[in-house]
Residue, then its C-alpha position, 0 to 999 in steps of 0.5 A: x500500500x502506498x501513503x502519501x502524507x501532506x505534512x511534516x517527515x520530522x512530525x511523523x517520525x517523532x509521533x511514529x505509533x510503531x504499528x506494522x503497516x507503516x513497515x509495509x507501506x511505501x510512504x511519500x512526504x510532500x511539504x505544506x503548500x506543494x502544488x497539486x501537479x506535484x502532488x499527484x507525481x509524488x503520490x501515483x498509485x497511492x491509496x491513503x493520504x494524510x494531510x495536514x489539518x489546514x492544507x487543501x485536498x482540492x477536487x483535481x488532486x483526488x481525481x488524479x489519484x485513481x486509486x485512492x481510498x482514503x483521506x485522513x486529515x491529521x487533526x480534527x477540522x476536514x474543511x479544506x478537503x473537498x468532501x463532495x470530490x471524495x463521497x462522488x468516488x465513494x473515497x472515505x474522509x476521516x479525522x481524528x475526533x476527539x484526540x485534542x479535546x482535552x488540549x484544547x480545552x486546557x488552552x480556551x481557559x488559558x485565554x479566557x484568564x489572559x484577558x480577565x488577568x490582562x497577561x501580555x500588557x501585565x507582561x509588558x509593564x513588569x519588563x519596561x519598569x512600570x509593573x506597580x503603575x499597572x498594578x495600581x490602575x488594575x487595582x481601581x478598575x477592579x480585577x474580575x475573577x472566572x468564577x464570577x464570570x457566566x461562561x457560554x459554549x457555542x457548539x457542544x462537541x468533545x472540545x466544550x465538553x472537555x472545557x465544560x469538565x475543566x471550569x468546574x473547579x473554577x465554580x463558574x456558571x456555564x451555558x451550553x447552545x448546540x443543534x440539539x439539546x441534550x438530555x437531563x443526564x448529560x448536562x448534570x453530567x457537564x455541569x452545565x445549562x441550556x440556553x437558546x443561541x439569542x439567550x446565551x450571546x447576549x447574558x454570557x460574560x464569555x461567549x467561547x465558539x466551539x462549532x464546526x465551520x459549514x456554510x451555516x457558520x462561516x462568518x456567524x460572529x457578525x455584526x449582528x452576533x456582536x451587537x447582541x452581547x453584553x459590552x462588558x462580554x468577551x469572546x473567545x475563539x479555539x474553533x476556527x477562525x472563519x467563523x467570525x467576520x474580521x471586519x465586524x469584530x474589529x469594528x466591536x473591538x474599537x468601539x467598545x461594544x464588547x470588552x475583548x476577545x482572545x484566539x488561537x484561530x484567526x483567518x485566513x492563516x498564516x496570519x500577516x500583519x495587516x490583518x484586521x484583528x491583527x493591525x490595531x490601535x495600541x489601546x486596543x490591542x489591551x482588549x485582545x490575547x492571541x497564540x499562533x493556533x497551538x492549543x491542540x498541537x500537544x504531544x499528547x495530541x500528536x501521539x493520539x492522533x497518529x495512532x488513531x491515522x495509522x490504524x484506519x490505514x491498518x483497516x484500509x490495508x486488510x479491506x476493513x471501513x475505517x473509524x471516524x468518517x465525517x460523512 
């Protein structure tokens, strides 16, 4: 069996699980961003290909590979796979549920503190000497803790499950909206309330998104989303980030209709300077906290995630359906 995989040699070498098919296969690398002509070269015959979570699997390059059976996104988002080229060739499309709950969870608290703690201007204050300034201006505002703080979680996946289990010991109040509310049992089990989608925008003190993106959601956190949370509400994204329209949230950000925003994810990526959540006004820049999208890329994360691959390419190899198909 040949396998084409779209990302890093170093990465899969580190994470290898030691599973027999990888001896057995014939394994091509290609680099993030490779093009798609290359691609198909590289990958003849090939009947799996993992790829990066935010590299495109266009149609061209899954119907030049004839012979291809599989496709495995190496994280938990598939969007950039083109999902109707693959189900038109009966192609499964995979990803790893779940591998990065926890990881990711741990990170959407993290930022969630940053911005009740003011972590990059605190930062800031300590090494240019003006920490006891700082210190006696945050004094006067008045500091808020996450246990007074009302948490809403858009989406009920395996993320805000795992971040449901993780504010717990914080003692805060959290909502949860979704497609569909789950039963009694469910939600003592998380810990956590309905609220319908309007209810839970506009009384949360962090609105935390953790939805897919579909055509339904891309750009959901608009102009009107924004206006309907409180201005002392803050956002939080470690989803993706096409699902909020920059424009819109700038705009929020400057005018003071919400009191911050902290991200892991903001589109389109790689992220570059001149981007709108990104080339802000230096008070402004108080109100927001970013990572460089590395919540979930843990080694912990990685080492299950690469388990979880090479075994759907095990049951791709002995004719077996592989786990976690997206359609």
């Amino acid at each position: 069996m040949k396998i084409l995989i779209i990302g890093s040699k170093d990465r899969y070498d580190k994470y290898d699980p030691d599973m027999p098919v990888k001896d057995r296969a014939e394994i091509v690398f290609a680099d993030r961003g490779t093009p798609d002509e290359a691609l198909i070269a590289a990958g003849a015959g090939a009947e799996v290909l993992f790829a990066d979570a935010i590299s495109p699997v266009s149609r061209h390059l899954t119907e030049n590979l004839p012979r291809l059976k599989m496709i495995h996104s190496e994280g938990v988002a598939y969007d950039r796979i083109d999902l109707a080229a693959a189900k038109e060739r009966g192609i499964y499309v995979c990803n790893n549920k779940g591998c990065n709950a926890g990881a990711v969870a741990e990170h959407t608290i993290f930022l969630m503190l940053g911005l009740l703690r003011n972590a990059v201007e605190g930062q800031e204050a300590v090494v240019s000497g003006q920490q006891i300034r700082m210190k006696e201006r945050r004094m006067a505002e008045g500091i808020i803790e996450l246990s007074e703080c009302s948490v809403g979680l858009y989406g009920f996946g395996d993320i805000a499950k795992a971040t449901a289990q993780r504010l717990a010991p914080f003692g805060c109040s959290v909502y949860y909206t979704a497609r569909r509310r789950r039963d009694e049992k469910t939600e003592e089990e998380y810990g956590v309330r309905w609220l319908a989608p309007d209810d839970l925008v506009s009384t949360c003190d962090f609105i935390s998104l953790h939805t897919d993106v579909n055509p339904g959601t891309k750009g959901m956190v608009d102009a009107a989303f924004l206006s309907k949370m409180k201005p002392e509400a803050m956002l939080v994204n470690t989803s993706r980030g096409e699902l909020v329209d920059n424009r819109a949230l700038r705009e929020a950000l400057l005018t003071g209709k919400i009191a911050g925003f902290a991200a892991d994810t903001i589109a389109p990526e790689p992220v570059t300077a001149d981007n709108p959540l990104v080339a802000l006004p230096a008070e402004t820049m108080k109100k927001v906290f970013y990572s460089p999208h590395l919540g979930g890329i843990t080694a912990g994360t990685f080492r299950r995630a690469h388990r979880m691959m090479w075994e759907n390419a095990a049951r791709i190899a002995e004719g077996k359906e592989p786990v976690n198909q997206v359609f």
